[in-house]
C-alpha positions as CSV (number, residue, x, y, z in Angstrom):
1,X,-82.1,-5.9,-41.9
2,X,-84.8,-5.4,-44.5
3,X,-88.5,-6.9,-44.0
4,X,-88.2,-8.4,-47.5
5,X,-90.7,-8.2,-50.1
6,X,-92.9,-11.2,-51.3
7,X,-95.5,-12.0,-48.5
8,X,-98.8,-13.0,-49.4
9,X,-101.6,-10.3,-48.8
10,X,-102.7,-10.9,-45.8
11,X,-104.8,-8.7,-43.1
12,X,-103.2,-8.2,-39.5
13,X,-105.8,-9.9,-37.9
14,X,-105.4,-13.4,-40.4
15,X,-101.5,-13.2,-39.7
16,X,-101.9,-13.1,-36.1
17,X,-103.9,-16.1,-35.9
18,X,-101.3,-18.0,-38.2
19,X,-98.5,-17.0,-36.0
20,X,-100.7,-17.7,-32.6
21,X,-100.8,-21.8,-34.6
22,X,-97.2,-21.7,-34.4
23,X,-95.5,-24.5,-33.3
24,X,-93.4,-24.4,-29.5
25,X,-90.6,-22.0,-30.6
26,X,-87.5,-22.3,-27.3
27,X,-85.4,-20.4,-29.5
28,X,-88.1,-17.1,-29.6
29,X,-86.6,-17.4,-33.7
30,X,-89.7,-18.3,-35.2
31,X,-91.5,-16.1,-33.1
32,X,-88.9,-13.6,-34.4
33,X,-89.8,-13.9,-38.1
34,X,-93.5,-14.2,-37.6
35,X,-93.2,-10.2,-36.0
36,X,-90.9,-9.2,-38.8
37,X,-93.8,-10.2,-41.4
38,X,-96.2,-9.0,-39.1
39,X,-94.2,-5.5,-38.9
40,X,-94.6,-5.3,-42.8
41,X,-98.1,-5.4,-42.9
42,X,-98.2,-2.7,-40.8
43,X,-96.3,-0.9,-43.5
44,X,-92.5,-1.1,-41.2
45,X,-89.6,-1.4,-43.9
46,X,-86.9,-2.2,-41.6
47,X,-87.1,-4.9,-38.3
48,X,-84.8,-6.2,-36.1
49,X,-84.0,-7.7,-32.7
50,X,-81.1,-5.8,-30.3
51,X,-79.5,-7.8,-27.1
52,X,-80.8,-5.5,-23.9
53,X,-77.3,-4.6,-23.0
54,X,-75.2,-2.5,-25.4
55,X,-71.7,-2.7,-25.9
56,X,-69.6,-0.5,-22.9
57,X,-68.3,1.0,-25.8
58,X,-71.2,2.9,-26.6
59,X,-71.5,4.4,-22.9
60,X,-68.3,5.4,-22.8
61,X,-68.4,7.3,-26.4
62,X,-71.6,8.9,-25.0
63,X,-69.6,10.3,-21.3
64,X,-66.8,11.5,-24.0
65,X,-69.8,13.0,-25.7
66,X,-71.3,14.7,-22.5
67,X,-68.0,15.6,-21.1
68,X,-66.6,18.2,-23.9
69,X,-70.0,19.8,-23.6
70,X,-70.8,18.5,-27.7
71,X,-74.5,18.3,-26.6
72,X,-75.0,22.3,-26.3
73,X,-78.5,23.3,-24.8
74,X,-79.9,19.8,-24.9
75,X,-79.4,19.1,-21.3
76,X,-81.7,16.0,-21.5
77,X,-79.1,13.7,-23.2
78,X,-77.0,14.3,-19.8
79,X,-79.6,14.5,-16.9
80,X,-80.3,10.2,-18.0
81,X,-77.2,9.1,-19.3
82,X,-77.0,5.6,-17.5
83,X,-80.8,5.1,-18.8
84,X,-79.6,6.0,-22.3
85,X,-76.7,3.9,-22.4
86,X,-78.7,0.7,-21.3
87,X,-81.8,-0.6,-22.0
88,X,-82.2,-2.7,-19.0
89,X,-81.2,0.2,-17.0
90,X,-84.0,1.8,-18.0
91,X,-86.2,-0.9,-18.0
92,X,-85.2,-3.7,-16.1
93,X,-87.5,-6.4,-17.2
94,X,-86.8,-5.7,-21.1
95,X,-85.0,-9.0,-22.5
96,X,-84.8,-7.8,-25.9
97,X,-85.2,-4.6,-28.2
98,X,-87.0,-4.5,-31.3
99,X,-85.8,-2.2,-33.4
100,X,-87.5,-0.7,-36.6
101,X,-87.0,1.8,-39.3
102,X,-89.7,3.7,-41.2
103,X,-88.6,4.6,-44.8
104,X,-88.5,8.2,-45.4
105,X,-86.3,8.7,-48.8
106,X,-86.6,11.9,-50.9
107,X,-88.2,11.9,-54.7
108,X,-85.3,14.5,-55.5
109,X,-82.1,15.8,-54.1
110,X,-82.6,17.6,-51.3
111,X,-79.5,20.0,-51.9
112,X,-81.2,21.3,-55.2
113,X,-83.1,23.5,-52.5
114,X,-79.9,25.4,-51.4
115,X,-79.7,26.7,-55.1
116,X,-81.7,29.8,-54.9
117,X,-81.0,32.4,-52.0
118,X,-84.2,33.5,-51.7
119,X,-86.3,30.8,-50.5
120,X,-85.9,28.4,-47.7
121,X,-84.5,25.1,-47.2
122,X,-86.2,22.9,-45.1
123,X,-85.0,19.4,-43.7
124,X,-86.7,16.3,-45.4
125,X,-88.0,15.0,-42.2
126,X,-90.2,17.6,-42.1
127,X,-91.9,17.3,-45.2
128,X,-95.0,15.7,-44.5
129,X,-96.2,14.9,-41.2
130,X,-94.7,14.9,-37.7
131,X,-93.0,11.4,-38.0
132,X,-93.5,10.4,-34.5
133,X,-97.1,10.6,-35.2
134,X,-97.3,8.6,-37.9
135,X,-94.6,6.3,-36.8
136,X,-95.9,5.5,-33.6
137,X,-99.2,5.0,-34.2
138,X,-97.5,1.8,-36.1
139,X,-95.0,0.3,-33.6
140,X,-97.8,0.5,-31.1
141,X,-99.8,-1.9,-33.6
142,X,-97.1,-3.7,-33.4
143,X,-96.5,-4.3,-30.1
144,X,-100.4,-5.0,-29.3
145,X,-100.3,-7.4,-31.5
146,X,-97.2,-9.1,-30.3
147,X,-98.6,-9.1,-26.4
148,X,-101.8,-10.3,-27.8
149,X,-100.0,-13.4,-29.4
150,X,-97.3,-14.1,-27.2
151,X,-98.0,-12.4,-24.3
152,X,-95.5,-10.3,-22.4
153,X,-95.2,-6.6,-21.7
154,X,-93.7,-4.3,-24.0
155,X,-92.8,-0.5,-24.1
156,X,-92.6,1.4,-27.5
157,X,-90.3,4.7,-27.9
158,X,-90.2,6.5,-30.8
159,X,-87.5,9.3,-29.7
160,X,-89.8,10.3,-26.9
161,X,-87.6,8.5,-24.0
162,X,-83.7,8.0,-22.9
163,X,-83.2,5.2,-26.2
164,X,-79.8,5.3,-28.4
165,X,-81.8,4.5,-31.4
166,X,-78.8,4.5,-33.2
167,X,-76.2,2.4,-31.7
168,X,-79.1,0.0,-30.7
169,X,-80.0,-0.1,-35.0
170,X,-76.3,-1.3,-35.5
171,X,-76.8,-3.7,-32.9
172,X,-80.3,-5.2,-34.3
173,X,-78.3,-5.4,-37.7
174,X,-80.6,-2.5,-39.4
175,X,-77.6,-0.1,-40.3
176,X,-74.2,1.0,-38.9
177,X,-73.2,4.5,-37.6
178,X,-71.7,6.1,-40.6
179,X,-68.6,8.8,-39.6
180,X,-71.7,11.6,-39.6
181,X,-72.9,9.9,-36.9
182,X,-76.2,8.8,-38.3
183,X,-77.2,5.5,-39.2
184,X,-77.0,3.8,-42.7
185,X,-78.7,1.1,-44.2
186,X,-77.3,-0.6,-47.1
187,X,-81.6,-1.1,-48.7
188,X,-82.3,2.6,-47.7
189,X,-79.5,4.6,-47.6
190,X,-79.7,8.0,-45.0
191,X,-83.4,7.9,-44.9
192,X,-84.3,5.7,-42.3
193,X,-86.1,6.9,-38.8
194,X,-85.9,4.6,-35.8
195,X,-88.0,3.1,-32.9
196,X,-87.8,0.6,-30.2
197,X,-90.1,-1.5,-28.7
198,X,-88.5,-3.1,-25.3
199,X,-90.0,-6.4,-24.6
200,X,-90.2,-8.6,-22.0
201,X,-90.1,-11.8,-24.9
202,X,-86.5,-13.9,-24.9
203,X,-86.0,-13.0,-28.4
204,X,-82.4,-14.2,-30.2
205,X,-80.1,-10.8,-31.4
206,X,-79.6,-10.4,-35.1
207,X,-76.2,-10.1,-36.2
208,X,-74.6,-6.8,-35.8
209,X,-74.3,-4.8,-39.0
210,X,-70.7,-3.8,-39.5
211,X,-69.0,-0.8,-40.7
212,X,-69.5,0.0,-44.6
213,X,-68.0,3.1,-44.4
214,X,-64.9,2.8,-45.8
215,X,-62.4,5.0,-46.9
216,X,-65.1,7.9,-47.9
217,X,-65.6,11.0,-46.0
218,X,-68.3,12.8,-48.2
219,X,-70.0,13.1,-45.3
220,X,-67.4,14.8,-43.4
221,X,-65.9,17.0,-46.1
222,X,-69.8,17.9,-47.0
223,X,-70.5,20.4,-43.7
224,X,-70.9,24.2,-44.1
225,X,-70.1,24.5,-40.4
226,X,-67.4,21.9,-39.5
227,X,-69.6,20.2,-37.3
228,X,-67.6,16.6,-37.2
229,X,-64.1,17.3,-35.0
230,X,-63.0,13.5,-36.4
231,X,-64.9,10.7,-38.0
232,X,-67.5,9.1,-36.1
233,X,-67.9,12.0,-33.9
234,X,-70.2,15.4,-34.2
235,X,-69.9,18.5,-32.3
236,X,-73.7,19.3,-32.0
237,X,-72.8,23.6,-31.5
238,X,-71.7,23.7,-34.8
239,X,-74.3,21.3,-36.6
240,X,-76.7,23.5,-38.4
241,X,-79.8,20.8,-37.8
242,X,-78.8,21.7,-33.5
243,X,-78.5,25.1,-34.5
244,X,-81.9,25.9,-36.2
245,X,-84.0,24.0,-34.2
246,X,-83.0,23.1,-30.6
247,X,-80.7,26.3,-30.2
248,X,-83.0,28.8,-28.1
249,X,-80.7,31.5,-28.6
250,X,-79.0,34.3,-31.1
251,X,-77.2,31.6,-33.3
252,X,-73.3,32.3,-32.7
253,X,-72.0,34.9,-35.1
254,X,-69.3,33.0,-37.0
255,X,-72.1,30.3,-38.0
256,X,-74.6,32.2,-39.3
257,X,-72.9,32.4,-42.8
258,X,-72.5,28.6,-43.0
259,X,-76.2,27.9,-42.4
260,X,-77.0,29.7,-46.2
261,X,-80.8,29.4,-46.8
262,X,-81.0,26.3,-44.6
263,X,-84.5,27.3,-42.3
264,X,-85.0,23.8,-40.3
265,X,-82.4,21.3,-40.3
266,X,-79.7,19.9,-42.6
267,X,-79.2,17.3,-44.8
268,X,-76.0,17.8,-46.5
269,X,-73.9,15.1,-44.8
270,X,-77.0,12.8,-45.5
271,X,-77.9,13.1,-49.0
272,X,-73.9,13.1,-50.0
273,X,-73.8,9.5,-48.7
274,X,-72.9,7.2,-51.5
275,X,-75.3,4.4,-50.1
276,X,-78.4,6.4,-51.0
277,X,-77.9,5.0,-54.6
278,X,-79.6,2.0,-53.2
279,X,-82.3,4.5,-51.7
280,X,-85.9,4.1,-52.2
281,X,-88.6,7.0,-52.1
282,X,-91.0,6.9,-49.1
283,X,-93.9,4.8,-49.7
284,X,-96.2,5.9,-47.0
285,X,-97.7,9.7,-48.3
286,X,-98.2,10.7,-44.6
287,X,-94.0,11.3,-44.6
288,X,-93.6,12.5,-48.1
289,X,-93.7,16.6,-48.9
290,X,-96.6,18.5,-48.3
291,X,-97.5,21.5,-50.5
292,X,-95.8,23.7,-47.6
293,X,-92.8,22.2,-47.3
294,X,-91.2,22.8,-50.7
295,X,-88.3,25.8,-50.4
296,X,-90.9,28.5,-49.7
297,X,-90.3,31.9,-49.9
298,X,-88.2,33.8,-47.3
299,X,-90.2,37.5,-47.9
300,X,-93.2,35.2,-46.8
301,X,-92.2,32.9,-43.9
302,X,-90.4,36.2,-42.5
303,X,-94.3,37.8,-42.1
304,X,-95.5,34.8,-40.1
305,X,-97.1,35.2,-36.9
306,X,-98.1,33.3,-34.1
307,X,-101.1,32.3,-35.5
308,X,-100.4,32.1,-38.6
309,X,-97.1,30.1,-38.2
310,X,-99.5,27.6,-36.1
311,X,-102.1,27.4,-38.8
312,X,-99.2,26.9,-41.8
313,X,-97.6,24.2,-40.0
314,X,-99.9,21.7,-38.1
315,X,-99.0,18.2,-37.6
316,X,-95.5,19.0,-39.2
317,X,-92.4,19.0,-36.9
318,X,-91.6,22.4,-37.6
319,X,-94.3,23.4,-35.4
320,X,-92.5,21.9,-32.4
321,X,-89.8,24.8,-32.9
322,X,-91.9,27.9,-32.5
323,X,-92.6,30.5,-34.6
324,X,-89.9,32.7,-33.4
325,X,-87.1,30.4,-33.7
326,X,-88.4,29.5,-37.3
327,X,-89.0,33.1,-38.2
328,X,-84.8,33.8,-36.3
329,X,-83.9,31.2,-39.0
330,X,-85.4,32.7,-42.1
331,X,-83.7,36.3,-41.0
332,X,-80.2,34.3,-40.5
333,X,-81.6,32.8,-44.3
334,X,-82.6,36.4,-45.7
335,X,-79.3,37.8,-44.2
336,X,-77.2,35.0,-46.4
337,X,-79.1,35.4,-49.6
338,X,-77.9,38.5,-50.9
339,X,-80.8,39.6,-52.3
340,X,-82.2,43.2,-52.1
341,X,-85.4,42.5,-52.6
342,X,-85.3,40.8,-49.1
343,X,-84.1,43.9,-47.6
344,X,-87.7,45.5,-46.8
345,X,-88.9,41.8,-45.3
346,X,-85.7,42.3,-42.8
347,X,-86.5,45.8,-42.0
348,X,-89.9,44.8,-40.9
349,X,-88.0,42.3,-38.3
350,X,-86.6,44.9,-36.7
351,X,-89.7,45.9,-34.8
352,X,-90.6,42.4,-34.3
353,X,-92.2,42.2,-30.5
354,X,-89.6,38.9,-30.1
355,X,-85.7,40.0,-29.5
356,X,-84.2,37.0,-30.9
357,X,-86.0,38.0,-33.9
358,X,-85.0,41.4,-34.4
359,X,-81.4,40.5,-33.4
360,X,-81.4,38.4,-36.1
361,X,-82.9,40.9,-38.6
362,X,-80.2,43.2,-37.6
363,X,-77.8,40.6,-39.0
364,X,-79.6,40.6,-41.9
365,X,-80.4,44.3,-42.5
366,X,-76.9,45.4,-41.6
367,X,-75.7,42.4,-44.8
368,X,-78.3,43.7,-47.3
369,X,-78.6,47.9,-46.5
370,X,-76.5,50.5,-48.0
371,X,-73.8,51.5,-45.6
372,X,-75.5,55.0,-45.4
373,X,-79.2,53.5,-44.6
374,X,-77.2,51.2,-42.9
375,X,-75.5,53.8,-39.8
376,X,-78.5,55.8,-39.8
377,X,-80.6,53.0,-38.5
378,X,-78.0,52.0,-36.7
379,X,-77.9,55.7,-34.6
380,X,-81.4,55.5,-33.7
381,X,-81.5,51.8,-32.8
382,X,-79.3,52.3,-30.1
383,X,-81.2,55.1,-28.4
384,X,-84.8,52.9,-28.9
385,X,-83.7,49.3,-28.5
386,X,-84.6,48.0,-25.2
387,X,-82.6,44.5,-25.4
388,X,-79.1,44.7,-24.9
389,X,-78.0,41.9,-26.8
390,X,-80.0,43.5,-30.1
391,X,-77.8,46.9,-29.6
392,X,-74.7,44.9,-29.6
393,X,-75.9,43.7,-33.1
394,X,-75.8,46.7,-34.2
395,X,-72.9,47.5,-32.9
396,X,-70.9,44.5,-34.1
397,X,-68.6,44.5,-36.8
398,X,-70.0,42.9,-40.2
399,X,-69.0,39.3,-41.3
């Protein structure tokens, strides 16, 4: 639910002492709503309280999950399943999660970016800073302020740790799992991310949100790679956010086409979500776009280096990916666009000292060359090329 507007200024260390007056509360609700006013100081747009167990449901989606292999390369969701499917299995003493959403809505469409070819499109989570940075630094306010009024323990996890943020929103009455998978919030649309704070307090649940999905499949219909099998379910091999930045390898062949000029991430299912009409733009500057993170262009990002790439994008999440998975992504980018003038950038990745660069920038080449320029280089690539899976590149046929 939405921390509602309206509070009288206050600083964090006047409200604590109000709420440390507060009359005996059995019921933890009072103590409830002085941390939801509390968390809007501290500049939270979205607060509320979870049960410690989740439905069996929710395990039992996740072993489907696990079982047809849906979670690719990201072994971690498997390895601590029964910790991630309850929060008193991974902390025993928690009697109730607090969950909150930071506000992260876009001033503009973020699909206007896949309009022009030539530059790159980049996910709107990763337009200002690294949002667990930011984020964090705010529920762990949060929770110090809550042990220092109430006492308790506490444990704060902003998607560092084994936590179905997600299911455990619906379930704290923040938003529902829309048929993408990803929560939605009738204040703020798509553009909500999620942290938990386990605490040891007997705080009362907030109601459930329910389903407000409807008949509508935008969502679904929306994705260049037919990520979603069925409703309410995502195949994460196909989905293009997996594919450009947890993927560690050659992106699959008969993907690559689908992910367009999309360089980090994906937000198609998300923006296309009719609930973002009630949307607001991100008030906290640290998470809106930084100069970089506009559609930049793919001739350029295709010359980073290491150090370079390091320098360009400190304190943003794109960082966490590596420069040459970023740089594989703009070649898969410069390979879709169509342009010429992005032929000589993908010639230059084909002596780039990663392989899973110059694989890709064989894609690309071999889309954007003459057919001529295109089996000459092709000859003398297989007598030079050292990695085996960049000859069969340029041995495959074109898509």
């Amino acid at each position: 639910m939405r921390i509602r507007d309206g509070l009288p200024p206050c600083t964090t260390t006047t409200l604590i002492s109000e709420m440390s007056k507060t009359q005996p509360d059995p019921t933890g609700a009072a103590t409830k709503e002085a941390i939801r006013r509390l968390a809007q100081t501290l500049g939270i747009d979205a607060l509320g309280v979870a049960p410690p167990d989740l439905d069996p449901a929710v395990s039992a989606r996740l072993s489907e999950f696990l079982a047809a292999g849906r979670h690719g390369e990201m072994s971690w969701l498997a390895e601590r399943r029964i910790e991630r499917a309850s929060p008193r299995a991974l902390w025993p003493a928690a009697n109730a999660v607090i969950m909150a959403g930071m506000n992260y809505g876009p001033d503009t469409d973020p699909r206007l970016a896949l309009r022009n070819g030539s530059r790159g499109a980049i996910s709107v989570y990763a337009h200002g800073r690294d949002y667990h940075d930011v984020f964090k630094k705010r529920l762990k306010a949060l929770a110090r302020s809550i042990v220092a009024t109430y006492g308790g323990e506490v444990k704060v996890f902003v998607d560092t740790a084994p936590v179905m943020e997600k299911p455990l929103g619906q379930a704290a009455g923040v938003g529902w799992q829309g048929k993408h998978t990803n929560l939605v919030s009738r204040e703020f649309g798509s553009w909500l991310f999620l942290g938990a704070i386990y605490t040891t307090l007997k705080l009362p649940a907030d109601p459930p949100e329910i389903d407000h999905c409807g008949a509508c499949v935008r969502c679904l219909e929306i994705c260049p790679t037919d990520a979603f099998p069925a409703p309410y379910q995502l195949d994460a091999r196909r989905c293009i956010a997996y594919l450009t930045i947890e993927h560690k390898g050659s992106i699959p062949r008969d993907l690559r086409a689908g992910i367009g000029n999309r360089i980090f991430g994906c937000d198609d299912c998300l923006a296309v979500c009719p609930w973002n009409k009630f949307a607001s733009v991100a008030s906290e500057a640290k998470l809106r776009a930084r100069e970089h993170a506009t559609p930049e262009r793919l001739d350029q990002l295709a010359c980073l280096d290491e150090e370079t790439f390091r320098r360009t994008f400190a304190g943003s999440p794109i960082k966490r990916t590596g420069r040459d998975r970023f740089v594989r992504n703009v070649m898969i980018a410069i390979g879709n666009s169509g342009d010429p003038a992005l032929l000589d950038a993908a010639r230059r990745g084909l002596d780039d000292a990663s392989p899973l660069v110059r694989g890709a920038a064989t894609w690309a080449f071999r889309r954007l060359a003459p057919v001529a320029e295109t089996n000459r280089e092709a000859a003398a690539r297989q007598r030079t090329e050292p990695d085996p899976e960049v000859r069969e590149e340029w041995l495959e046929r074109q898509s």
